[in-house]
VOLOLO-524805 format. One line per 2 residues: their letters; for each residue x, y, z of N, C-alpha, C. Coordinates in pm, 1 decimal. Example, Ala and Ser with C-alpha at 12.3 -4.5 7.8 and 13.67 -1.06 7.14 Angstrom:
REM VOLOLO-524805
as) 1319.0 -569.0 780.0 1230.0 -450.0 780.0 1320.0 -330.0 780.0; 1285.0 -225.0 708.0 1367.0 -106.0 714.0 1290.0 3.0 787.0
//
This chain:
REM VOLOLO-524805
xx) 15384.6 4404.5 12718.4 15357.8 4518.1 12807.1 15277.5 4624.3 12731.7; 15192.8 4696.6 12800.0 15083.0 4770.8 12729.0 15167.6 4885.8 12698.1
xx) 15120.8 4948.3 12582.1 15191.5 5110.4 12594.4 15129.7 5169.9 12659.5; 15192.3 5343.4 12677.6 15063.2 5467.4 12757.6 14997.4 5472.9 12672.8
xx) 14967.3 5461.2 12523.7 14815.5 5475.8 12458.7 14747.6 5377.3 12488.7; 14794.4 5305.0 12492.2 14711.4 5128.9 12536.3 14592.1 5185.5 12645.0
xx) 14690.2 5203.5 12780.3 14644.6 5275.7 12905.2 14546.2 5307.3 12918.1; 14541.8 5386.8 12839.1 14459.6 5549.1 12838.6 14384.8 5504.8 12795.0
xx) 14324.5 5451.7 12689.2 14223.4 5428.5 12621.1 14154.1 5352.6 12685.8; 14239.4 5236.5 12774.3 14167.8 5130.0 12828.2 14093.1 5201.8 12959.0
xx) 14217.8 5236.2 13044.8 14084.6 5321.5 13113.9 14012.6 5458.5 13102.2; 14021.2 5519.9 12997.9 13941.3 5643.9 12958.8 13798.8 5640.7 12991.3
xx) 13797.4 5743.3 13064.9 13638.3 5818.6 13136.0 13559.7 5821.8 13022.9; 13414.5 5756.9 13044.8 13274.9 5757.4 12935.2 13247.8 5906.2 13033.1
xx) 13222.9 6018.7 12898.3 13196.1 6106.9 12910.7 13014.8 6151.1 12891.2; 12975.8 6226.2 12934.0 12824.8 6271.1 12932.5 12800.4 6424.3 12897.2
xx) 12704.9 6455.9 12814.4 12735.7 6604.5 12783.7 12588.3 6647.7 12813.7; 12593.8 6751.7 12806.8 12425.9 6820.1 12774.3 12413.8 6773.3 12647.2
xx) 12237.8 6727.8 12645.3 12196.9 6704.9 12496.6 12205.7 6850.1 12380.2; 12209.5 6960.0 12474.4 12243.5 7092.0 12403.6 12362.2 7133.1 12396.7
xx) 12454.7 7058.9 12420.9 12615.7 7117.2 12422.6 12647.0 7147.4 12311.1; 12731.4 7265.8 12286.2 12779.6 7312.5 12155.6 12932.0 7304.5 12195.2
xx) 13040.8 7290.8 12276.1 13158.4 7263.6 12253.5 13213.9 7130.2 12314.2; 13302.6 7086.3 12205.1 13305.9 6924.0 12302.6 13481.1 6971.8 12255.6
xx) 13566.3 6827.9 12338.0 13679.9 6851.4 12312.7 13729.1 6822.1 12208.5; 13874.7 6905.1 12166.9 13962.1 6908.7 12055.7 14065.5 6815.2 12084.8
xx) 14109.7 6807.2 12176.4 14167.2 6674.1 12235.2 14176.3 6600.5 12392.4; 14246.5 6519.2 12397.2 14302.7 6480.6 12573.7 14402.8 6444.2 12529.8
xx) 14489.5 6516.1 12602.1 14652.8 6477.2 12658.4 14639.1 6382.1 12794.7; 14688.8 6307.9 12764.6 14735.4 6180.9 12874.5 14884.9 6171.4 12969.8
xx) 14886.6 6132.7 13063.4 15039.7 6126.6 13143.8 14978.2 5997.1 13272.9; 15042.1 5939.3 13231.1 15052.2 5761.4 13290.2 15146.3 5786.2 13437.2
xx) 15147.9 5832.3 13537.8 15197.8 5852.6 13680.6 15224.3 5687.4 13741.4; 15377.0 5656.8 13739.5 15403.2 5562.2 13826.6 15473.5 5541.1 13996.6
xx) 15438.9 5721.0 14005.8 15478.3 5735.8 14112.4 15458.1 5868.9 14144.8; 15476.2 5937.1 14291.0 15381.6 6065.1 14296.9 15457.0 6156.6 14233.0
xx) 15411.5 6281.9 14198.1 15455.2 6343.5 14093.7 15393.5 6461.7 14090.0; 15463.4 6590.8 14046.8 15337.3 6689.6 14023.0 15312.7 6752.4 13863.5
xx) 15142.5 6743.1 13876.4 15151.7 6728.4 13692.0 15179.3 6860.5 13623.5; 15219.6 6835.6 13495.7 15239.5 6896.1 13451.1 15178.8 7032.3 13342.9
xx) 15029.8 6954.5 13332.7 14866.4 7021.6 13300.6 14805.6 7054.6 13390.5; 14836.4 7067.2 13487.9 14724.3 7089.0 13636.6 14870.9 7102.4 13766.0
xx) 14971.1 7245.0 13722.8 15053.9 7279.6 13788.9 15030.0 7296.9 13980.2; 14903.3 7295.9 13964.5 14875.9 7349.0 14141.5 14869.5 7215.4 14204.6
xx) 14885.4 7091.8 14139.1 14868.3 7002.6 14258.1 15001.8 6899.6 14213.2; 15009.6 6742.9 14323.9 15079.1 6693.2 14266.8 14973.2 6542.8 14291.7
xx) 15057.4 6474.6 14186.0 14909.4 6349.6 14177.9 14996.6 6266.2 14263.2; 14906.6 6187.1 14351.8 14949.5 6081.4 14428.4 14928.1 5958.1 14388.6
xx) 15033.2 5877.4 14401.4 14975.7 5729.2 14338.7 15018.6 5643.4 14486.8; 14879.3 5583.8 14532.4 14905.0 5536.9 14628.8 15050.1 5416.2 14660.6
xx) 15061.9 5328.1 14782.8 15153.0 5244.2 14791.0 15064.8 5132.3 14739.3; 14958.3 5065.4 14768.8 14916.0 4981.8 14685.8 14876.9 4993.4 14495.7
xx) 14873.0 5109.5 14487.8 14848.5 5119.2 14359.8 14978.3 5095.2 14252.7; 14877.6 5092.4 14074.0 15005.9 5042.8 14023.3 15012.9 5191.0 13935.3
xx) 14915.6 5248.7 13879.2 14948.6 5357.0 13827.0 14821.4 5499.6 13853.0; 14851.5 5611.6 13805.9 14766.1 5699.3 13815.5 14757.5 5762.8 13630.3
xx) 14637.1 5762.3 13552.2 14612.7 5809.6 13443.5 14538.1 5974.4 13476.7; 14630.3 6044.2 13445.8 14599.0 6204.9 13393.6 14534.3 6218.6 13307.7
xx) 14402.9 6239.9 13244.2 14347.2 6317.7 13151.1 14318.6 6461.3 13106.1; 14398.3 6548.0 13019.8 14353.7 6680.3 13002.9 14242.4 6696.8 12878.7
xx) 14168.9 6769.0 12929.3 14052.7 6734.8 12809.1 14069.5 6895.9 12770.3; 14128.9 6908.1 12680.6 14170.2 7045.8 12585.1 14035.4 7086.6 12479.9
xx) 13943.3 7222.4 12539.1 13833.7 7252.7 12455.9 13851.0 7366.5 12424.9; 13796.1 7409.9 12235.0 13860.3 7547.9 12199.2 13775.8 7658.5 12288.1
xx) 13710.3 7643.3 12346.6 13644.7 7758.9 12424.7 13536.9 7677.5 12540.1; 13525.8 7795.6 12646.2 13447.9 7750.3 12786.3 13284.3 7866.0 12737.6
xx) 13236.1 7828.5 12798.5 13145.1 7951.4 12724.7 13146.7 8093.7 12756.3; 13265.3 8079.6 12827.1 13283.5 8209.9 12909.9 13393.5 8305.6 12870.0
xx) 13462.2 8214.8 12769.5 13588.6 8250.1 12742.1 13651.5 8155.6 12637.2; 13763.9 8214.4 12534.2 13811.0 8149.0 12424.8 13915.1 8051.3 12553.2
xx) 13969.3 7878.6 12530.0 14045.8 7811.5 12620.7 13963.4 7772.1 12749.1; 13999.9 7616.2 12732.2 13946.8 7575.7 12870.3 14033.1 7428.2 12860.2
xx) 14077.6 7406.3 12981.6 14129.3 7281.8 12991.3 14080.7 7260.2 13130.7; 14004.0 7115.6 13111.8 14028.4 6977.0 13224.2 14077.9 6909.3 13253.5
xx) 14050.4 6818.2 13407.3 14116.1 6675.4 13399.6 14036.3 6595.1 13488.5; 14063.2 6461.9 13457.9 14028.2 6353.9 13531.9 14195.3 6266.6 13600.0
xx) 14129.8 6219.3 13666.8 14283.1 6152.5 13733.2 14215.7 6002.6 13772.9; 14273.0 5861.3 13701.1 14180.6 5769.7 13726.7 14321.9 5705.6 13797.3
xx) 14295.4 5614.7 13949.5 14407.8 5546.1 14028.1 14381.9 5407.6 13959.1; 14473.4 5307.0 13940.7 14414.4 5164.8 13910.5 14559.3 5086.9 14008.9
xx) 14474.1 4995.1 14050.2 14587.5 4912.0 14150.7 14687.0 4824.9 14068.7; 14719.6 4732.6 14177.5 14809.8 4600.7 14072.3 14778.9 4536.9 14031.0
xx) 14653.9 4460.8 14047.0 14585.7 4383.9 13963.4 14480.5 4437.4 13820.6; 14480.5 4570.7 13788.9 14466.3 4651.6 13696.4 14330.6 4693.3 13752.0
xx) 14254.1 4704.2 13842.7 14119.4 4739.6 13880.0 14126.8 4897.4 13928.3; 14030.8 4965.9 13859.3 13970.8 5121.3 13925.6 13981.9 5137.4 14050.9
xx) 14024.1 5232.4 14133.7 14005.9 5214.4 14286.2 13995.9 5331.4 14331.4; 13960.3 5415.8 14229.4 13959.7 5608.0 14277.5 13947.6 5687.9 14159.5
xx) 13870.1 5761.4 14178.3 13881.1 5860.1 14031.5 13884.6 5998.9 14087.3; 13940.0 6129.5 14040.8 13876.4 6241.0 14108.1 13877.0 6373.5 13958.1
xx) 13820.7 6441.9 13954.5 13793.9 6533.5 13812.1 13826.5 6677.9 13840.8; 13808.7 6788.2 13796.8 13900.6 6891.0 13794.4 13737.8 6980.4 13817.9
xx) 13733.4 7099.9 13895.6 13596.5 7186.5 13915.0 13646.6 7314.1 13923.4; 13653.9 7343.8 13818.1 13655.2 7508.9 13848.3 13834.3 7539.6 13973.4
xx) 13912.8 7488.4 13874.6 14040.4 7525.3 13928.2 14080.2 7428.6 14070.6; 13986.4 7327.9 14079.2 13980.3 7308.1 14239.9 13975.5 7109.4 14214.1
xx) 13956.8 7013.6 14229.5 13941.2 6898.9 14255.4 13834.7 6803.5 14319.3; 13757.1 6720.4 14281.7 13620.4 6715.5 14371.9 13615.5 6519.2 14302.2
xx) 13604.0 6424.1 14446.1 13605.9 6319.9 14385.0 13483.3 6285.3 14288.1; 13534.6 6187.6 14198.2 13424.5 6121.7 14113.5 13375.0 6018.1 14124.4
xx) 13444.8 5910.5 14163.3 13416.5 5804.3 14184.8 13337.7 5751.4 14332.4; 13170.3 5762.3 14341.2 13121.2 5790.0 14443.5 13054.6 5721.1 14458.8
xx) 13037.9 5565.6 14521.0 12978.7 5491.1 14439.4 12841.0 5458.9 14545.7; 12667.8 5436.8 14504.2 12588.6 5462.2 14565.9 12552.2 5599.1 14525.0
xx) 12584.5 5689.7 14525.8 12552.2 5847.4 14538.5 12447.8 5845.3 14409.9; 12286.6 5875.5 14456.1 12163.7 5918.5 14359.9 12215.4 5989.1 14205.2
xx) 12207.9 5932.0 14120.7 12212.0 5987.9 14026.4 12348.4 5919.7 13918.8; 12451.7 5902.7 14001.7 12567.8 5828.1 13932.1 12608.7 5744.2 13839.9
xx) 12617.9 5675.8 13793.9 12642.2 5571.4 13743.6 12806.0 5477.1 13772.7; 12742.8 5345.9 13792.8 12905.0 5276.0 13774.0 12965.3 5234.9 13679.4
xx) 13074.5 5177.6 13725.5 13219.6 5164.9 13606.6 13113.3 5071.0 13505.6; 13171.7 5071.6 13383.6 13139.8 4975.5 13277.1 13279.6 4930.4 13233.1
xx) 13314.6 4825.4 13240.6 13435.1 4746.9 13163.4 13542.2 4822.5 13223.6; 13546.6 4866.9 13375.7 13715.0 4936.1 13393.5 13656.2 5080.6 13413.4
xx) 13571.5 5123.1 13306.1 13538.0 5317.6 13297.5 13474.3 5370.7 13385.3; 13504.7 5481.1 13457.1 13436.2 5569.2 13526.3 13356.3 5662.0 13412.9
xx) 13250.5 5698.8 13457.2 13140.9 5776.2 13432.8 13141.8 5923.1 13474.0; 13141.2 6032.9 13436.5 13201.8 6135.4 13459.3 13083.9 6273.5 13359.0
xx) 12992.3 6305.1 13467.4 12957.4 6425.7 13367.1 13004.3 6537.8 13373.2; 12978.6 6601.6 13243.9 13034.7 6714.7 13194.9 12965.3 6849.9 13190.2
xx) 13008.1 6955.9 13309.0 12901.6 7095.0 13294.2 12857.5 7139.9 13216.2; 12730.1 7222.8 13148.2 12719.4 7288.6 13024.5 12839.2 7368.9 13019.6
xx) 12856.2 7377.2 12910.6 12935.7 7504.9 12865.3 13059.4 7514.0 12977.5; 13058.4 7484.6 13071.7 13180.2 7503.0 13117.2 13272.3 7411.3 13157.1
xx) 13204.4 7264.8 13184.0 13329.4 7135.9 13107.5 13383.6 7106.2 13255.5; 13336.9 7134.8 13330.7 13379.0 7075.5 13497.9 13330.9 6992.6 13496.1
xx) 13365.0 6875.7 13580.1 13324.5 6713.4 13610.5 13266.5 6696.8 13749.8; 13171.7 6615.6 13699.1 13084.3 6584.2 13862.2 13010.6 6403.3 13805.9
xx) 12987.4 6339.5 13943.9 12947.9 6200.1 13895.5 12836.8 6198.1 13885.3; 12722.2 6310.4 13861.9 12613.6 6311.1 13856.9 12564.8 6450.9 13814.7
xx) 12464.7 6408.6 13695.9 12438.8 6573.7 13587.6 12338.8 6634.4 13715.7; 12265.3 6659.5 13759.9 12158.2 6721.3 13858.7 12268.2 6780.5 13955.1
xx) 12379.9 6751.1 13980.9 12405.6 6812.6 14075.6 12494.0 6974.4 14048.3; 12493.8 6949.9 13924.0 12525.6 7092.4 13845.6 12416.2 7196.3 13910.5
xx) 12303.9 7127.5 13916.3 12176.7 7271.0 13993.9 12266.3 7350.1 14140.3; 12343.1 7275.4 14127.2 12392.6 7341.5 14259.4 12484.0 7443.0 14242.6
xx) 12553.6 7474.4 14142.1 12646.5 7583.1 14087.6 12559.7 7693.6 14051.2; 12595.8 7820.9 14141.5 12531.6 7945.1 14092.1 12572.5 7941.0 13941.1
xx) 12412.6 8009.8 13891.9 12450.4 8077.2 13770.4 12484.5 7944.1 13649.6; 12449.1 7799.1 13692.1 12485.9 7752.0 13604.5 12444.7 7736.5 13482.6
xx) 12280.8 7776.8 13430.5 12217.1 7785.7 13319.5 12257.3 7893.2 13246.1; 12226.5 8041.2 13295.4 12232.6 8159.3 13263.3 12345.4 8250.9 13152.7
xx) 12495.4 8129.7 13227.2 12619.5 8190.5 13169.8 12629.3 8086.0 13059.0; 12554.8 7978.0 13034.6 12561.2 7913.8 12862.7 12440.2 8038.5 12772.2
xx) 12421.0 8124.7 12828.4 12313.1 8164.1 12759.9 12296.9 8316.1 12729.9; 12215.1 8399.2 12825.0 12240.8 8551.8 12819.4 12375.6 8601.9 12881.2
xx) 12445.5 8511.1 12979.8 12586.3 8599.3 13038.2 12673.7 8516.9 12965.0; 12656.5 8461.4 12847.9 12747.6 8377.8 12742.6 12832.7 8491.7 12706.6
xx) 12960.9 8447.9 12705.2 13088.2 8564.1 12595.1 13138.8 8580.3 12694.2; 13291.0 8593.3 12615.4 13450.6 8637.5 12736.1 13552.0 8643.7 12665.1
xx) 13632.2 8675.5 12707.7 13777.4 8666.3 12609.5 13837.7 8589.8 12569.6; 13987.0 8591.1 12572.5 14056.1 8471.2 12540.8 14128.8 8473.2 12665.2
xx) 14143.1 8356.3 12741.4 14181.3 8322.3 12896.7 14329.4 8263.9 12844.6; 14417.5 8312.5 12905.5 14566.8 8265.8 12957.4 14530.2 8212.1 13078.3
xx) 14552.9 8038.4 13017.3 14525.5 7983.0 13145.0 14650.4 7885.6 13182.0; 14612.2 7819.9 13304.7 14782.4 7743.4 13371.6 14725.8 7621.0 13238.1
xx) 14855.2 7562.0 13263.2 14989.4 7595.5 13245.4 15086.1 7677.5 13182.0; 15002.0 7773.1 13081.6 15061.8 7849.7 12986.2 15049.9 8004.8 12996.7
xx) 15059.5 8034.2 13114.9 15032.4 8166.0 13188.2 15171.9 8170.3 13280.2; 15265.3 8282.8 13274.0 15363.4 8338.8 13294.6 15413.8 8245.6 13470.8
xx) 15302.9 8246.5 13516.4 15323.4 8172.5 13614.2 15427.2 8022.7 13648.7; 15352.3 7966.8 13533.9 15382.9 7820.8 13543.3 15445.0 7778.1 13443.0
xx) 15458.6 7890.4 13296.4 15490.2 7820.6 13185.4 15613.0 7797.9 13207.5; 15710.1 7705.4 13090.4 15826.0 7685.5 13114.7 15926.9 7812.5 13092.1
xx) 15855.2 7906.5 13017.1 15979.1 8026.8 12983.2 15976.7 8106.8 13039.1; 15855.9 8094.7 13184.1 15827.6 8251.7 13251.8 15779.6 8345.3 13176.3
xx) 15714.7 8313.5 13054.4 15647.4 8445.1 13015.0 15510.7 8353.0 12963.0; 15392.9 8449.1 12964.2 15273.0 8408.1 12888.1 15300.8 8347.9 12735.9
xx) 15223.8 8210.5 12697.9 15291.3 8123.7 12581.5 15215.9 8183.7 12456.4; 15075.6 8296.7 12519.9 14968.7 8386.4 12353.9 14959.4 8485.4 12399.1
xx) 14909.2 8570.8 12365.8 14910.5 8727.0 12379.2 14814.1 8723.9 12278.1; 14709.2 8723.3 12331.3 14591.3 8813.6 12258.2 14539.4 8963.7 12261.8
xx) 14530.5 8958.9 12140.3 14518.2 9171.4 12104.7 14343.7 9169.2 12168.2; 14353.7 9289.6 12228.1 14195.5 9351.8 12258.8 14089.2 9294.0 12150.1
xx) 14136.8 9327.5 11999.7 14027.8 9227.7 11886.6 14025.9 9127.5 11912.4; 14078.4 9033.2 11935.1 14107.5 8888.5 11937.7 13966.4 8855.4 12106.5
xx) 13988.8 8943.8 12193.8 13914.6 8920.5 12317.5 13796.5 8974.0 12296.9; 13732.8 9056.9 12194.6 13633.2 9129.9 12157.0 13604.5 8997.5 11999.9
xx) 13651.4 8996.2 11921.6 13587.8 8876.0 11870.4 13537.5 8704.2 11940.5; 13613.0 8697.2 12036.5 13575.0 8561.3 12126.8 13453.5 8588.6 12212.2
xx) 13423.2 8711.5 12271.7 13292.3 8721.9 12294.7 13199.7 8731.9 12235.4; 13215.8 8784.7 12112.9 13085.4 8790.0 11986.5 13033.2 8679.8 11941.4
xx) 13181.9 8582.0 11921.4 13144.3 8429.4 11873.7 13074.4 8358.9 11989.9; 13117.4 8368.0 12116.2 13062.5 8300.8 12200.6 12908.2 8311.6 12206.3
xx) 12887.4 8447.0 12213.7 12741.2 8501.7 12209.5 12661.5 8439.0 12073.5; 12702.2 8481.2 11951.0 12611.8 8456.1 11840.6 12590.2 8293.9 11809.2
xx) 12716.9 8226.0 11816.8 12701.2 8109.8 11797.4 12726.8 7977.8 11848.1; 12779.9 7999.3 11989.2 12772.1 7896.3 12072.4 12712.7 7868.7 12254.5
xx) 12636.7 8033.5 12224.1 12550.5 8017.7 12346.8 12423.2 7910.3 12337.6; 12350.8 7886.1 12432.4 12307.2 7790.6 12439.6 12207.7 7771.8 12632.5
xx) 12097.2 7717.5 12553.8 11991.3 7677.5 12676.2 12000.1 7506.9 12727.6; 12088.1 7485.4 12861.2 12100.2 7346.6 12900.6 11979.4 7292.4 12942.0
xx) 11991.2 7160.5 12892.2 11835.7 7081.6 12955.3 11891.5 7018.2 13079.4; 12047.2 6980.0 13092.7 12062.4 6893.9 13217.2 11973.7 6779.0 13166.1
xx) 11955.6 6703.7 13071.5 11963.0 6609.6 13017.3 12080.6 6574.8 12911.8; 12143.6 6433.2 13006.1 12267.2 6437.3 12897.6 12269.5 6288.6 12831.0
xx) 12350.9 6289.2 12751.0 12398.8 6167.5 12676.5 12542.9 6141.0 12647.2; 12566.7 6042.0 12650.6 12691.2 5994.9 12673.2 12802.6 6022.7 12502.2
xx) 12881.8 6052.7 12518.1 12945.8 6096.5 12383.2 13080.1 6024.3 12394.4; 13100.1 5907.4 12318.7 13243.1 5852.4 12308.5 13344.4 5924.1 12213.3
xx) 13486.9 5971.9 12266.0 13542.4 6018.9 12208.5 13674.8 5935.7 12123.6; 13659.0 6012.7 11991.4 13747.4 5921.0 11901.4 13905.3 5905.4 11983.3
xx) 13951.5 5789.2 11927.5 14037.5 5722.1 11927.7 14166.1 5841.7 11970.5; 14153.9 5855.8 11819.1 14282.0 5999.0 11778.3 14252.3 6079.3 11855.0
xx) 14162.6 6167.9 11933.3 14183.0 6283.6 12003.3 14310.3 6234.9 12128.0; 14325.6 6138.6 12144.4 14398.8 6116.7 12250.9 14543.6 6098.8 12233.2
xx) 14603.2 6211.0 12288.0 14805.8 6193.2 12292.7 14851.3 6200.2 12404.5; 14950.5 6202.4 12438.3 15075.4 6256.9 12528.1 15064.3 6362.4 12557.5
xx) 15013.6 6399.2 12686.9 15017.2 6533.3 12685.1 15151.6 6671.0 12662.5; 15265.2 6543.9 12652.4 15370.6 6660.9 12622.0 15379.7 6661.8 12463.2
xx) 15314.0 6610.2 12348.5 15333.1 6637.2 12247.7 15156.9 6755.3 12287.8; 15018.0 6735.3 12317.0 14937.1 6815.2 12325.7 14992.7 6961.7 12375.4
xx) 15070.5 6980.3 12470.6 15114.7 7121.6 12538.6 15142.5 7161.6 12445.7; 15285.7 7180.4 12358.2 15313.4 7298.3 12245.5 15197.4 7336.7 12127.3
xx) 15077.3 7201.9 12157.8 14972.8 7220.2 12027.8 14919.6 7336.5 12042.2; 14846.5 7337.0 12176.6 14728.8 7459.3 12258.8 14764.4 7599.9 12202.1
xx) 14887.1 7671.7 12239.4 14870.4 7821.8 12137.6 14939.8 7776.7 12013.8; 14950.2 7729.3 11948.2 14944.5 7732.1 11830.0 14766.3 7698.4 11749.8
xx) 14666.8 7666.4 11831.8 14547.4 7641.1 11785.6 14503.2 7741.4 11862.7; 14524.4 7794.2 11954.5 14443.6 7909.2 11995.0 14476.5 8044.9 11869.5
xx) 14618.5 8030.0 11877.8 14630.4 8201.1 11755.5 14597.7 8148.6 11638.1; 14586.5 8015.0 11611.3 14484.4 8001.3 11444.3 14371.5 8018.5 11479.6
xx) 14291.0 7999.2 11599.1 14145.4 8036.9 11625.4 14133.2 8209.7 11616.3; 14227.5 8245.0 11666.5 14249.8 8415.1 11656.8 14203.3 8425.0 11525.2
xx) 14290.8 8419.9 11421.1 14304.8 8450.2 11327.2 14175.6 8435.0 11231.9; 14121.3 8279.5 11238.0 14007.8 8261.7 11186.1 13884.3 8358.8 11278.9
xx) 13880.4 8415.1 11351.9 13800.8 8525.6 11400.2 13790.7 8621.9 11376.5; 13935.9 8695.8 11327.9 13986.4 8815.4 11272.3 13908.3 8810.7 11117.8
xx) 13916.9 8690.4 11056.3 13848.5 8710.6 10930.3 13740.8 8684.7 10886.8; 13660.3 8649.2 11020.2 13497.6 8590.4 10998.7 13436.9 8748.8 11082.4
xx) 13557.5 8830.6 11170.1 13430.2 8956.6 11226.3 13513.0 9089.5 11125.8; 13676.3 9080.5 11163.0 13802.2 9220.4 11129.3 13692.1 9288.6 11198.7
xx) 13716.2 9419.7 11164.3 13707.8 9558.2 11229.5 13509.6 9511.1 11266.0; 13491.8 9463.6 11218.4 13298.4 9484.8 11317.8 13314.6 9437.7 11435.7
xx) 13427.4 9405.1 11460.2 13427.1 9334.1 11614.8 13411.4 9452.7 11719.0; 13457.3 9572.0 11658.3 13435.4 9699.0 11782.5 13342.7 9774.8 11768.8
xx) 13212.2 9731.6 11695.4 13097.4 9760.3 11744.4 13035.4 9665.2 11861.7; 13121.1 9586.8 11901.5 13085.8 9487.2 12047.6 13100.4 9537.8 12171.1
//
């Protein structure tokens, strides 16, 4: 019997980036759904695993910053039936859900060996089955570039809302949100070509997403910290 790393790997999304991308992910947390359920990285919905199907694979794709802001997490959700075949994919847009698996649709690409194909926004890491259709998001060049920089985002699941303790899981100081825009600006803004290439991700980035959850602020307040000592006090000339 396969394990959930087995899983995951086997059907893990071939990812596509801008040939200019400057942040890729730090990891994916995985959760193997054998029945409907509501997840636990993506609190606002619950994943359905159909009656013919045999499982549903969760992907959170955990990146140290969106270009808009320090924290960004995605997902993909791939369905596979009983005979182990793809039969649905859908990806995470800007807080909201939008299928992926579209098959025919100009621009797309199909499965290779089991994988859905899945591109990745500049700078802001939303999924669509086709890079051109990013032209369709206001503002989508502009904010990798001159409206680049933001704070540090308390985002779900780890926002007072949803976390498990009822309280926010980081607390970032005003410096900490004033150094994440400086960095964003000086050194990871960026001009998208919307020409992308496909980027396979290592092996190891991929866990459990319940060992990944307690990782996230503990790598966000070491990102703090390493900010604090690459700007300290010049950060409030920003």
């Amino acid at each position: 019997m396969q394990t959930e790393k087995a899983i995951a790997l086997r059907y893990a999304p071939r990812i596509h980036f801008d040939e200019r991308e400057t942040i890729y992910p730090r990891a994916v947390g995985y959760t193997v759904f054998y029945e409907t359920k509501k997840s636990a990285s993506f609190p606002k919905r619950e994943v359905q695993v159909p009656s013919d199907g045999a499982f549903v694979v969760e992907y959170a794709y955990y990146f140290d910053y969106d270009i808009e802001h320090m924290y960004d997490l995605e997902h993909i959700w791939v369905t596979v039936d009983k005979e182990g075949n793809v039969t649905y994919a859908e990806a995470s847009f800007h807080g909201k859900y939008l299928v992926l698996l579209v098959p025919g649709l100009h621009g797309a690409m199909d499965m290779e060996e089991g994988r859905v194909h899945a591109f990745c926004q500049p700078g802001k890491h939303a999924f669509l089955p086709a890079g051109d259709l990013f032209r369709l998001v206001p503002r989508w060049d502009v904010c990798c570039g001159k409206e680049a920089g933001g704070p540090v985002l308390i985002g779900n699941p780890f926002c007072a809302e949803f976390s498990p303790t009822g309280k926010d899981l980081f607390t970032p100081a005003p410096s900490d949100d004033a150094h994440s825009i400086r960095y964003l600006k000086e050194k990871l803004s960026f001009t998208p070509s919307l020409r992308f290439e496909e980027r396979e991700l290592d092996e190891s980035l991929y866990m459990p997403w319940t060992e990944l959850f307690p990782l996230i602020p503990q790598w966000i307040g070491a990102e703090c910290r390493r900010l604090n000592q690459l700007y300290g006090e010049e950060s409030h000339r920003v």
